[in-house]
C-alpha angles and dihedrals in degrees: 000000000000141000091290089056090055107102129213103355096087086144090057091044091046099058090042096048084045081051088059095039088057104036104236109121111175116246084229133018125186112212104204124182144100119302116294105003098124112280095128091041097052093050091052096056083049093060097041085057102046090055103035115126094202105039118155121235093276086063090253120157117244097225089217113055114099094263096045093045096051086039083052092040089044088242104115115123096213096051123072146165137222119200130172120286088224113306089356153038104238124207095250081074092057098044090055082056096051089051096049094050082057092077132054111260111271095233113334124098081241135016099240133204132187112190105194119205091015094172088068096068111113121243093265086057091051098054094044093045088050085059089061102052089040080073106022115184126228105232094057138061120199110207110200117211125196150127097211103055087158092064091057127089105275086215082061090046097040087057099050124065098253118224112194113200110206121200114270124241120264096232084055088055105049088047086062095044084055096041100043116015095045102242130151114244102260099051087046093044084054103046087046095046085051092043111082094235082296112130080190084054092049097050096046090055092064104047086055084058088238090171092067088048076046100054094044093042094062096041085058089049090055084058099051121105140176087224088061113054091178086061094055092047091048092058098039079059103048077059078082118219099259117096098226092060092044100046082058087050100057093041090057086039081056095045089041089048095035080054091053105041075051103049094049091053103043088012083211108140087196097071082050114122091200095034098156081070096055094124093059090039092050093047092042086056097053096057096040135073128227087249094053087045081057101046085056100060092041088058096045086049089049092041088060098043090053091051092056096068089059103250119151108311106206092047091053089049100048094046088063105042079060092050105050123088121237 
């Protein structure tokens, strides 16, 4: 892999390959964005490039030279990565750090260390780590990787070149499950429009089979009626209990009521996401108005964001499912 196989983040690519041209590699970088959209990926490639003996003249690793081969193996004795000793970063982590930036690196152009999940050091780490990049040495770069840059220390950010990652669009992302996944369209229009602008995400949901939850989770929607609480109940509770799941859930309730709220105002099935369900969309559309679409959308959004503050689960489920127009 190199630059020219990352997919989506050209921008990114661009200012880090100008940071090459020009020979002014920052001492510390900070990658921000959702989950697996690229950030450790993206640091990696860097590295790779910084220290190929063989780059192009767009500053692209080879991907064969020595360097290249041990940075791509995770052998490399220059490169090397930090993770979370169970719920933190601890500073034992950091100071292993600060002992191998005393010494020259053994063969690479620069020492190089990727902390994943960098939000995650205790406050003892951070300090410590802030002391590092107080006094940062030539001859190492420290890549910060996290998805919660607001939890870290702003005199840490504010000392690192900060790379924000945003989502990609799902258009983007359906182009590179058909490209290079080999879907057809539907399934990738589908899995992008369910990703969160993450190419990682999409990936991940098919391998969890989602269109066939999907397929079952909005059979059991066309069940559903406010006649029959039990109904309601019965499908607050298939959304599962684990946030993950329904977090997946809510996404393929908001695709099924945005194709609806679509299709009653163009009345076109081939801009559908979930077009193998055009016959619920269209009829759905029929009985409801472009305020209760609405509505619907404004109560799975809420419903997310209140499980995610870990409140009862079930309740917040169920009062939903009660709420929404069908």
């Amino acid at each position: 892999m190199s630059f020219g196989d990352i997919y989506g983040h050209e921008k990114k690519i661009e200012i880090l390959r100008m940071t090459l041209t020009q020979k002014r590699i920052g001492h510390a970088y900070l990658f921000s964005g959702i989950q697996s959209i690229g950030k450790r990926t993206l640091a990696l490639e860097f590295i790779k490039a910084i220290n190929c003996e063989k780059a192009d003249a767009l500053h692209d690793s080879c991907g064969e030279c020595a360097s290249c081969r041990k940075i791509r193996h995770e052998s490399h004795p220059d490169v090397f990565s930090v993770e979370a000793d169970g719920q933190f970063i601890r500073i034992a982590s950091i100071r292993q750090i600060q002992e191998r930036t005393k010494c020259k690196p053994l063969e690479a152009r620069k020492r190089a260390f990727i902390i994943d999940d960098a939000d995650k050091m205790n406050e003892e780490a951070a300090n410590a780590l802030l002391k590092m990049l107080e006094e940062p040495s030539p001859s190492n770069i420290l890549i910060l990787v996290t998805t919660r840059p607001y939890s870290m220390l702003q005199t840490i950010i504010s000392r690192c070149q900060h790379m924000r990652f945003n989502p990609l669009a799902s258009e983007a992302v359906a182009r590179f499950l058909v490209a290079r996944a080999g879907m057809d369209n539907q399934k990738a229009a589908l899995l992008a429009a369910l990703s969160g602008g993450s190419v990682g995400n999409a990936l991940e949901l098919n391998k969890e089979d989602i269109v066939a939850y999907r397929t079952e989770l909005l059979t059991l929607l066309s069940r559903t009626s406010r006649e029959d609480p039990f109904s309601l109940i019965n499908f607050a509770s298939f959304l599962g209990q684990k946030k993950k799941e329904i977090r997946q859930g809510l996404n393929i309730l908001n695709s099924f009521f945005r194709d609806v709220l679509i299709f009653r105002e163009v009345g076109k099935k081939e801009i559908l996401i979930n077009q193998d369900k055009s016959s619920f969309v269209a009829d759905c559309a029929a009985r409801l108005s472009g305020e209760q679409i609405l509505q619907n959308m404004a109560q799975i959004e809420k419903a997310g964001n209140i499980i995610e503050q870990n409140v009862n689960k079930s309740l917040t489920l169920e009062t939903m499912a009660f709420k929404l127009n069908y």
